[in-house]
PyMOL Python script that loads the backbone (N, CA, C, O; Angstrom):
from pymol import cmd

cmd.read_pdbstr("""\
ATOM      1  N   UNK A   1       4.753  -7.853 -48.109  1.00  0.00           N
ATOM      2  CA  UNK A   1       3.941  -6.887 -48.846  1.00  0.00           C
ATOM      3  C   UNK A   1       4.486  -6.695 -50.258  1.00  0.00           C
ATOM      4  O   UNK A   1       3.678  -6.718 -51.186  1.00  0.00           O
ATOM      5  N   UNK A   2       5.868  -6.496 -50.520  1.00  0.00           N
ATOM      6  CA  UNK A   2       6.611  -6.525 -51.803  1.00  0.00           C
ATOM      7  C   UNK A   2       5.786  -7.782 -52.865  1.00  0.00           C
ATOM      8  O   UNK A   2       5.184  -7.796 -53.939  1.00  0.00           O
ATOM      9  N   UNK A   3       6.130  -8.589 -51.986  1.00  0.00           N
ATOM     10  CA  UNK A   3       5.714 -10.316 -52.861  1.00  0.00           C
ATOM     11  C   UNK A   3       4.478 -10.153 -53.604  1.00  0.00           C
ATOM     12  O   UNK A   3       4.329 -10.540 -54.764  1.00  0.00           O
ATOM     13  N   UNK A   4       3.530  -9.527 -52.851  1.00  0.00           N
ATOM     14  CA  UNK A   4       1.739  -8.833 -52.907  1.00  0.00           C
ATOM     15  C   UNK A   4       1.981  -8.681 -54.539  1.00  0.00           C
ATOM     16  O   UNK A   4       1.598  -9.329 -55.513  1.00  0.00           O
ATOM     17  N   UNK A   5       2.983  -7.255 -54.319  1.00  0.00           N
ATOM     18  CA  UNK A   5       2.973  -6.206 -55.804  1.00  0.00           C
ATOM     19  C   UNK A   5       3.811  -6.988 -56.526  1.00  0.00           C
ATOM     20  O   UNK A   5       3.779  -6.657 -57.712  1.00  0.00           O
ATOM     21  N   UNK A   6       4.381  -7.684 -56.354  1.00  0.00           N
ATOM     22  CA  UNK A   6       5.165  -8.582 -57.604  1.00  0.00           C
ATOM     23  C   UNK A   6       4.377  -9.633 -58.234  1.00  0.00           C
ATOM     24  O   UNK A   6       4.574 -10.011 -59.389  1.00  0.00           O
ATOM     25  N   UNK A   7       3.338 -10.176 -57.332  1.00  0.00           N
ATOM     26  CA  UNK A   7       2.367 -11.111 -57.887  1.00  0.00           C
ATOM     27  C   UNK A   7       1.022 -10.659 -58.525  1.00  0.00           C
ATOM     28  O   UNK A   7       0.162 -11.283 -59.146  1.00  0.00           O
ATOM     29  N   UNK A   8       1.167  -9.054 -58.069  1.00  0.00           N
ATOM     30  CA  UNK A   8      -0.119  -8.594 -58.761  1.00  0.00           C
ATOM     31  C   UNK A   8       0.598  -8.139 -60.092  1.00  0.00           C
ATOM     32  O   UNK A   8       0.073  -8.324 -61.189  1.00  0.00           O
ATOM     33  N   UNK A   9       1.482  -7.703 -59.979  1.00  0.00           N
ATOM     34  CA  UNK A   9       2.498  -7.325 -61.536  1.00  0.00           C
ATOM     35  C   UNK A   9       2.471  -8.233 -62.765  1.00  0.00           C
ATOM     36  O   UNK A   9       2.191  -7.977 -63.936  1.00  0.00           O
ATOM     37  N   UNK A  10       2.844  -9.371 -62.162  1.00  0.00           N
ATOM     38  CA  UNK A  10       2.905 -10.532 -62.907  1.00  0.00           C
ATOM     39  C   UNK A  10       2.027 -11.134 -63.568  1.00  0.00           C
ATOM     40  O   UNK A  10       2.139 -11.707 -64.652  1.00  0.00           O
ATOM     41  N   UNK A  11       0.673 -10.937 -62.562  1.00  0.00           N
ATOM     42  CA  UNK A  11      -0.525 -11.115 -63.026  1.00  0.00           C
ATOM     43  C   UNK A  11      -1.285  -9.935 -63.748  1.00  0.00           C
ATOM     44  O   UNK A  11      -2.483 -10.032 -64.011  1.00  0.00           O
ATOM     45  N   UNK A  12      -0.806  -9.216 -63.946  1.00  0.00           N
ATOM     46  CA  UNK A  12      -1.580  -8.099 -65.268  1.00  0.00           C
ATOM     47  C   UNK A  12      -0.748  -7.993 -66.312  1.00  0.00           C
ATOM     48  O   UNK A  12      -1.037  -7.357 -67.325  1.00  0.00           O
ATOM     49  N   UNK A  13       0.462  -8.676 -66.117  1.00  0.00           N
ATOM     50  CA  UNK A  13       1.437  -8.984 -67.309  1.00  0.00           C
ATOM     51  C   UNK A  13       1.068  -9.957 -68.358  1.00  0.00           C
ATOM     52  O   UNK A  13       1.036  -9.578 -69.528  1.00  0.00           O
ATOM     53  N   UNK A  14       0.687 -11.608 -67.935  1.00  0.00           N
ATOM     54  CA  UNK A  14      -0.145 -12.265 -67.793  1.00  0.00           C
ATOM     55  C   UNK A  14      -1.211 -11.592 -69.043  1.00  0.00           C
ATOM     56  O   UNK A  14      -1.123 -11.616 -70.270  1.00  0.00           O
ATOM     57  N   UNK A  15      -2.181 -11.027 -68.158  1.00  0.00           N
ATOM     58  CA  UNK A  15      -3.447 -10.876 -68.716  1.00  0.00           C
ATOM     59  C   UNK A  15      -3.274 -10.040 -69.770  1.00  0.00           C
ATOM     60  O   UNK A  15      -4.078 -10.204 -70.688  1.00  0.00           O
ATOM     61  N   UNK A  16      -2.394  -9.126 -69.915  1.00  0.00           N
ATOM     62  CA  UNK A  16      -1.617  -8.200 -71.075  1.00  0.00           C
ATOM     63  C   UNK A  16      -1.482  -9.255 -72.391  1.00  0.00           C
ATOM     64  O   UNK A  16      -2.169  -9.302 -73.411  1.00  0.00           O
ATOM     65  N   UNK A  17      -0.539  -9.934 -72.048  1.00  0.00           N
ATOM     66  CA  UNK A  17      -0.262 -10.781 -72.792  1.00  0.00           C
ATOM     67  C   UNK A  17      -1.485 -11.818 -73.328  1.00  0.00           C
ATOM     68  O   UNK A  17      -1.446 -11.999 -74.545  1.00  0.00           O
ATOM     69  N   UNK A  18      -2.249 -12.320 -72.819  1.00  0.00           N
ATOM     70  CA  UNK A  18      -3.394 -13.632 -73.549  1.00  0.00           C
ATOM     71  C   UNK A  18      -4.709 -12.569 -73.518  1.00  0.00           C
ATOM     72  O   UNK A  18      -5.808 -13.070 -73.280  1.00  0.00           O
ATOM     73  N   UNK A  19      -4.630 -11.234 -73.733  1.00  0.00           N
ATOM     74  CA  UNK A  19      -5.797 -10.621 -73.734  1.00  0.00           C
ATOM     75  C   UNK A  19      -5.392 -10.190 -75.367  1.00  0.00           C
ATOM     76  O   UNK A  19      -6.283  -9.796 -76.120  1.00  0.00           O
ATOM     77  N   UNK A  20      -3.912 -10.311 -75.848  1.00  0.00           N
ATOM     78  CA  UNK A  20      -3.257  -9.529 -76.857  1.00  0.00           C
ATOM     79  C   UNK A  20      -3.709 -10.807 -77.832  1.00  0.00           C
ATOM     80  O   UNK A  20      -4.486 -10.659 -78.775  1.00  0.00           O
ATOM     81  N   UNK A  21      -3.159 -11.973 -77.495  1.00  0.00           N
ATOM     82  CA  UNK A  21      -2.775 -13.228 -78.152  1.00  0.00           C
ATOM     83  C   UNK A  21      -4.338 -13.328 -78.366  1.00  0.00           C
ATOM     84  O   UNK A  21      -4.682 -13.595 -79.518  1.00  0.00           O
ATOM     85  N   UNK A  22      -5.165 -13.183 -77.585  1.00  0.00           N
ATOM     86  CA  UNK A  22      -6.859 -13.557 -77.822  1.00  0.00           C
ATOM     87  C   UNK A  22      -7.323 -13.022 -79.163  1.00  0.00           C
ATOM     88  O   UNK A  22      -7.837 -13.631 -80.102  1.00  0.00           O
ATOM     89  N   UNK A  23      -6.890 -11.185 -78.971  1.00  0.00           N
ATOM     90  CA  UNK A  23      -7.306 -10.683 -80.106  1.00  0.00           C
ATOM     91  C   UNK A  23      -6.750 -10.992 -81.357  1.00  0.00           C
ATOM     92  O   UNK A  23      -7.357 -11.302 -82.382  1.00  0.00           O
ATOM     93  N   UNK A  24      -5.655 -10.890 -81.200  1.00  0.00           N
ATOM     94  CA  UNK A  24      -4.850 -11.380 -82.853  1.00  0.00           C
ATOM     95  C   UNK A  24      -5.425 -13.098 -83.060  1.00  0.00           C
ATOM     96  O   UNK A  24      -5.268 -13.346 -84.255  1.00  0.00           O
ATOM     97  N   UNK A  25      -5.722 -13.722 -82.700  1.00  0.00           N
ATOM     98  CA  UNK A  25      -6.128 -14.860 -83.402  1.00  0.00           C
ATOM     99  C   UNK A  25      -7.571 -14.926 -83.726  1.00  0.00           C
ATOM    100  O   UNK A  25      -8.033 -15.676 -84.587  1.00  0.00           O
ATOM    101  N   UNK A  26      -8.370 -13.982 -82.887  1.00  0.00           N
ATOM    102  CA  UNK A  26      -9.684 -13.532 -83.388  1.00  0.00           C
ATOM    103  C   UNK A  26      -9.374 -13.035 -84.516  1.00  0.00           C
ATOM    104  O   UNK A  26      -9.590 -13.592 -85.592  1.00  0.00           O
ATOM    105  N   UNK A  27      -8.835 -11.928 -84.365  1.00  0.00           N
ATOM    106  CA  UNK A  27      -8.634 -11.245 -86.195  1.00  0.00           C
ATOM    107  C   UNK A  27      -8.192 -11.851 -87.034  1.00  0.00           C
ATOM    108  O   UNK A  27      -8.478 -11.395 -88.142  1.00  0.00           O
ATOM    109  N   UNK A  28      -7.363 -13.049 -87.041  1.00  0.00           N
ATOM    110  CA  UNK A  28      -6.917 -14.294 -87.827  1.00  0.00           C
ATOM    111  C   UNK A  28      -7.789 -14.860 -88.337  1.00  0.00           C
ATOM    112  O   UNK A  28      -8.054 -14.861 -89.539  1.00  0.00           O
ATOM    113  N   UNK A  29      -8.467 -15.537 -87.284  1.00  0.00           N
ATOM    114  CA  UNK A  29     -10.021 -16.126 -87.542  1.00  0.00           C
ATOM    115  C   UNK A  29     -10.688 -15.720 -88.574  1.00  0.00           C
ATOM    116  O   UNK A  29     -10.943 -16.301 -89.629  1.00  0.00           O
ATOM    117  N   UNK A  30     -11.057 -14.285 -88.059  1.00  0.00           N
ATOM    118  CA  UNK A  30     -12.566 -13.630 -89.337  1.00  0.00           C
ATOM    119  C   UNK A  30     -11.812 -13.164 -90.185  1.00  0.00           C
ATOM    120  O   UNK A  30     -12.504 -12.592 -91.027  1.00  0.00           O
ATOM    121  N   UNK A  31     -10.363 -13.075 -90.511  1.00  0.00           N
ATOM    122  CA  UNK A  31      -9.587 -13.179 -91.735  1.00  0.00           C
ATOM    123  C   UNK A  31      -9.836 -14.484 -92.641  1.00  0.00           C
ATOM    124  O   UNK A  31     -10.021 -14.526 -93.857  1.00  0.00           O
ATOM    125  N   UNK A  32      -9.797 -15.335 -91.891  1.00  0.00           N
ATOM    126  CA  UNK A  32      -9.603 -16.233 -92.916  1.00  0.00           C
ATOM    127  C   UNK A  32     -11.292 -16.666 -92.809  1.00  0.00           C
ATOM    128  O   UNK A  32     -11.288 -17.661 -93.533  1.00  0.00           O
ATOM    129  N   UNK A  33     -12.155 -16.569 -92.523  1.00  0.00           N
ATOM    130  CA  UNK A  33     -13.252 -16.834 -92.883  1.00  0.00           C
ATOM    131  C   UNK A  33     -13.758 -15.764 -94.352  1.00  0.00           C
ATOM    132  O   UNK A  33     -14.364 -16.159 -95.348  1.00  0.00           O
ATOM    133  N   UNK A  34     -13.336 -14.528 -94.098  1.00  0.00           N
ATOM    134  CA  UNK A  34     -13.526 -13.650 -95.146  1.00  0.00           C
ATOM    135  C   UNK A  34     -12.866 -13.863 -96.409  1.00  0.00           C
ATOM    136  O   UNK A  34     -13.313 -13.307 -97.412  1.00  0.00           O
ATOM    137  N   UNK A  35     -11.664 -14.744 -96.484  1.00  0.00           N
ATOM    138  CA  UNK A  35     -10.885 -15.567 -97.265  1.00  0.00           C
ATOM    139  C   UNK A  35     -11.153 -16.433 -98.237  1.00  0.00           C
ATOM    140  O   UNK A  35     -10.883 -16.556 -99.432  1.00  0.00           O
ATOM    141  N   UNK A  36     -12.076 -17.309 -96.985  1.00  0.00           N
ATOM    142  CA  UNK A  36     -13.209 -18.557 -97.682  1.00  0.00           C
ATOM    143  C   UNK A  36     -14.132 -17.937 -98.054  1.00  0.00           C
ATOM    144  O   UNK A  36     -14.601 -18.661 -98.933  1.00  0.00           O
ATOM    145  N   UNK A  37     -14.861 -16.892 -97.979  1.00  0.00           N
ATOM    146  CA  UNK A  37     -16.091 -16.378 -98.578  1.00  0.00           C
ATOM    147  C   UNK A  37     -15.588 -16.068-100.062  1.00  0.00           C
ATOM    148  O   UNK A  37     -16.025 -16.345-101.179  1.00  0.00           O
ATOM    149  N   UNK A  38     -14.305 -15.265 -99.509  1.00  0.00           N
ATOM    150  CA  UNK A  38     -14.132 -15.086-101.310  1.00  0.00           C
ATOM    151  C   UNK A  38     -13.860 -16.260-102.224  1.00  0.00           C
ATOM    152  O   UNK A  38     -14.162 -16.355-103.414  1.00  0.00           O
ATOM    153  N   UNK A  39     -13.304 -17.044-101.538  1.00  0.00           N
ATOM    154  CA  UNK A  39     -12.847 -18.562-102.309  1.00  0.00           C
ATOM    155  C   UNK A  39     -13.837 -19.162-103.238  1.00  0.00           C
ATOM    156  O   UNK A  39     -13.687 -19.607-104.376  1.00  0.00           O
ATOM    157  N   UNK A  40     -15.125 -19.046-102.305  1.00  0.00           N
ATOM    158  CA  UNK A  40     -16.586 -19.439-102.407  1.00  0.00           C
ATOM    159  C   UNK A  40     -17.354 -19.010-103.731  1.00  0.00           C
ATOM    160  O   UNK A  40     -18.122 -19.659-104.442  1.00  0.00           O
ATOM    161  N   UNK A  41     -16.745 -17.273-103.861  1.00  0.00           N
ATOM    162  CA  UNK A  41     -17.578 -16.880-104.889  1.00  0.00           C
ATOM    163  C   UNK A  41     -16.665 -17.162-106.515  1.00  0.00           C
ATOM    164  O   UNK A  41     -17.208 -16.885-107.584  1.00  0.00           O
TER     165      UNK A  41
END
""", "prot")
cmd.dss("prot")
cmd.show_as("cartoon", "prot")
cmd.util.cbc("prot")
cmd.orient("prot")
């Protein structure tokens, strides 16, 4: 039963983590697209 909560732990640690990493490279993204727009003008 321990093993259960250590693998469910691990796994919202996990998702903590590449739910974080998802957003910051989204915001990277439409950073640098907003970047090139200005480049543009």
């Amino acid at each position: 039963m321990l093993l259960l909560y250590i693998v469910l732990d691990v796994m919202v640690c996990l998702a903590t983590v590449f739910s974080t990493l998802y957003s910051i490279c989204s915001i990277f993204s439409m950073a640098m697209t907003v970047y090139d727009c200005m480049a543009m003008l």
